[in-house]
N, C-alpha and C positions, 0 to 999 in steps of 0.2 A: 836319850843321848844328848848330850850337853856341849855343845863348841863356843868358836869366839864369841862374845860378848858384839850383840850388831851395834851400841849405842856409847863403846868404845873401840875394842879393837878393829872394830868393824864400822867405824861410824863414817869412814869416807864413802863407803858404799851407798849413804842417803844421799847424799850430793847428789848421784848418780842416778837410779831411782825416781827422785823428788824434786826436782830442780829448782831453783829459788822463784824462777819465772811462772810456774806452774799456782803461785800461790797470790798472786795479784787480784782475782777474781772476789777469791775470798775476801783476801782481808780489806778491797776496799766495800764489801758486801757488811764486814762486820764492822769498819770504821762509821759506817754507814748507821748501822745499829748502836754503837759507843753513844752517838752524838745525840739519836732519836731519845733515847732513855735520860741522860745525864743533865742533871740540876743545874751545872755550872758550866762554862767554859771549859773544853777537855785539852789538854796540851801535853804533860806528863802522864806515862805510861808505864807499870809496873808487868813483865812477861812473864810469870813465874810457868818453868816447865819450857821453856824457850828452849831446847833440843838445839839445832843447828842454825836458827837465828832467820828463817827462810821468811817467815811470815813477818818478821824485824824487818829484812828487808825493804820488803815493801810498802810497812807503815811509817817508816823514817823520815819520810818528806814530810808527812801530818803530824808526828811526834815527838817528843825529846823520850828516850826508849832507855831505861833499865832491864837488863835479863838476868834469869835467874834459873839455874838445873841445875839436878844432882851430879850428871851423867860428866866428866873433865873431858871425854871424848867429842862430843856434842857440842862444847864449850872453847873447845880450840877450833874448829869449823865455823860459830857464831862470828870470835875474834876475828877470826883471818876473814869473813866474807863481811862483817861489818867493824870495823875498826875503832870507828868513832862514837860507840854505843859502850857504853860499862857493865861487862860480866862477870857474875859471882855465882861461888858454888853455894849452893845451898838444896834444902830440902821445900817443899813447899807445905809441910807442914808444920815444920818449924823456927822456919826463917822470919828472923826480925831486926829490920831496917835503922828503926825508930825516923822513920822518914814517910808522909804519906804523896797520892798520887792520883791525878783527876781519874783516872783510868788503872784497873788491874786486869791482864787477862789470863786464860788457862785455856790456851786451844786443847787441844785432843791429849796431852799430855795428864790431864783428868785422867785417863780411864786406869791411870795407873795408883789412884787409890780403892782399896779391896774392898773397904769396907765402910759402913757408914759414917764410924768412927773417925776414919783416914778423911770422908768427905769432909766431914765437920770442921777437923782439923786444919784441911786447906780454906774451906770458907773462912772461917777463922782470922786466920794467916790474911787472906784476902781484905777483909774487914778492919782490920788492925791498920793498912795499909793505905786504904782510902779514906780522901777529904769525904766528909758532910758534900753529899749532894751529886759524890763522884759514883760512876760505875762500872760494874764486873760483870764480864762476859767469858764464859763459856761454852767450849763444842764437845761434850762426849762424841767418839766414833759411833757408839750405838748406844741405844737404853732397852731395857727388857719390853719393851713394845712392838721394838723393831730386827731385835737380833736372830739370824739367822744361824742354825744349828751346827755346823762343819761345813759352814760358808768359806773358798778358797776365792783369791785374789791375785792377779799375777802382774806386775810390774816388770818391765827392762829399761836398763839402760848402759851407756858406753863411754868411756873415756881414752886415754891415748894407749891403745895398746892393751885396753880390758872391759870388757863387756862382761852385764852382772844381770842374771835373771832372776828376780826376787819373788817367793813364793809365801803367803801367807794364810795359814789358818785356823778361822776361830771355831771351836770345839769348848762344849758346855761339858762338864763332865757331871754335874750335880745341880740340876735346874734349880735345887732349895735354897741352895746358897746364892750369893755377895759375888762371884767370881766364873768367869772363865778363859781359856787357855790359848794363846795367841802364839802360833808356832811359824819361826818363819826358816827357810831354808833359800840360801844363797849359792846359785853357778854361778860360779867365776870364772872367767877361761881369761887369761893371760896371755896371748901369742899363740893361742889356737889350745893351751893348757888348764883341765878341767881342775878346780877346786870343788869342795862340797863344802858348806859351814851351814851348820843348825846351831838356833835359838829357841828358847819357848821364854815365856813369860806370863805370869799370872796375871790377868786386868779387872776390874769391877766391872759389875752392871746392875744397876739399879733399875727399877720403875720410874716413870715419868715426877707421881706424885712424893717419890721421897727427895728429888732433887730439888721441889719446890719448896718440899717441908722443913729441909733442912738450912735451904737459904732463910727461909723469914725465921728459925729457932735461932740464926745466929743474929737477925736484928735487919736484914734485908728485904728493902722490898722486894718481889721477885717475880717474873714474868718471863715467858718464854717465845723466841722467834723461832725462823723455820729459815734456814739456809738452804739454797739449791743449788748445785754446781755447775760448770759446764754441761755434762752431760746428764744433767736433767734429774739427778740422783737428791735426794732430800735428806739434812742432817737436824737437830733439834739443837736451838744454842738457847741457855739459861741464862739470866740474864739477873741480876742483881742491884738495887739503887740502896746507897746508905742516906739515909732521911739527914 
């Protein structure tokens, strides 16, 4: 069964959820990482996969910030919580600027290519984008190393008058393959009034070694760090230098 769309008609619900403050941790963990890597002075930043702009947020004091998603849902939430930042629809596998940039990145918005091909194509994309000497960083949410089988996840959170219980989970259904299945189910209650909305969505997962292989086939150098969150939880970010 198939309902709203969580990444438009539903995309107020990450607000709620994910809160912009929630991501400070991160991204200065991975501004942190931009700067250890990169050839040159980093100043200009390219977001491709920029969802609701959360992680913009907070790199904005250290950046001049372009974003970039498919999703016009996602894209109206980026605008309204950062204003002063320039958003565009695009794909990130096929989007071209003709404009480059010290810095490209692709948080967790990756796991939404399926297939090797889809990687390549956003490295790509990525490569095209950056100066000589600039670098690209990446967070898959998981790689075939670390994924856990019909792993569930529960998130809340509350706004004026609606509180949203967010349930998600990932279920492999064919270990052979490029892909598994990311199912999220949404209560909503409204004034004490229950909603139910389901989502599922296809996401890739790769091996360690094809993310590495696939950045230096497209002309990157490539090396990998190791994010740890608040609580203590560890994610793998790839990391990219264009010579």
């Amino acid at each position: 069964m198939r309902g709203l769309c969580f990444y438009e008609d539903l995309a107020w619900v990450f607000r709620l959820i994910s809160p912009p403050g929630d991501y400070a941790h991160e991204s200065d963990a991975f501004a942190e990482m931009m700067r250890k890597h990169a050839r040159i002075p980093v100043r200009t930043l390219l977001n491709l996969g920029c969802g609701a702009g959360h992680n913009d947020h907070n790199l904005k004091q250290q950046f001049e910030i372009t974003g970039a998603d498919i999703a016009q849902g996602m894209l109206a939430l980026a605008r309204e919580l950062n204003p002063e930042i320039t958003y565009l629809n695009g794909d990130m596998r096929t989007l071209r600027l003709n404009r480059q940039f010290d810095v490209v990145t692709c948080f967790d918005s990756i796991d939404y290519m399926c297939s090797e091909a889809d990687l390549r194509a956003a490295f790509e994309t990525t490569f095209m984008h950056l100066k000589p000497g600039g670098v690209f960083l990446t967070v898959p949410d998981v790689i075939t190393e670390i994924f856990e089988h019909n792993s569930t996840h529960i998130h809340k959170g509350k706004g004026d008058e609606v509180s949203v219980t967010f349930i998600e989970n990932y279920f492999d259904p064919d270990p052979s393959d490029t892909t598994y299945d990311a199912t999220f189910v949404m209560l909503i209650r409204r004034n004490g009034e229950l909603s139910i909305e389901t989502d599922c969505h296809t996401l890739g997962l790769f091996p360690r070694q094809t993310w590495l292989d696939i950045l230096r086939d497209v002309g990157f150098g490539a090396y990998e760090e190791t994010y740890t969150d608040e609580d203590g939880k560890k994610y793998p970010v790839f990391v990219g230098v264009k010579a």
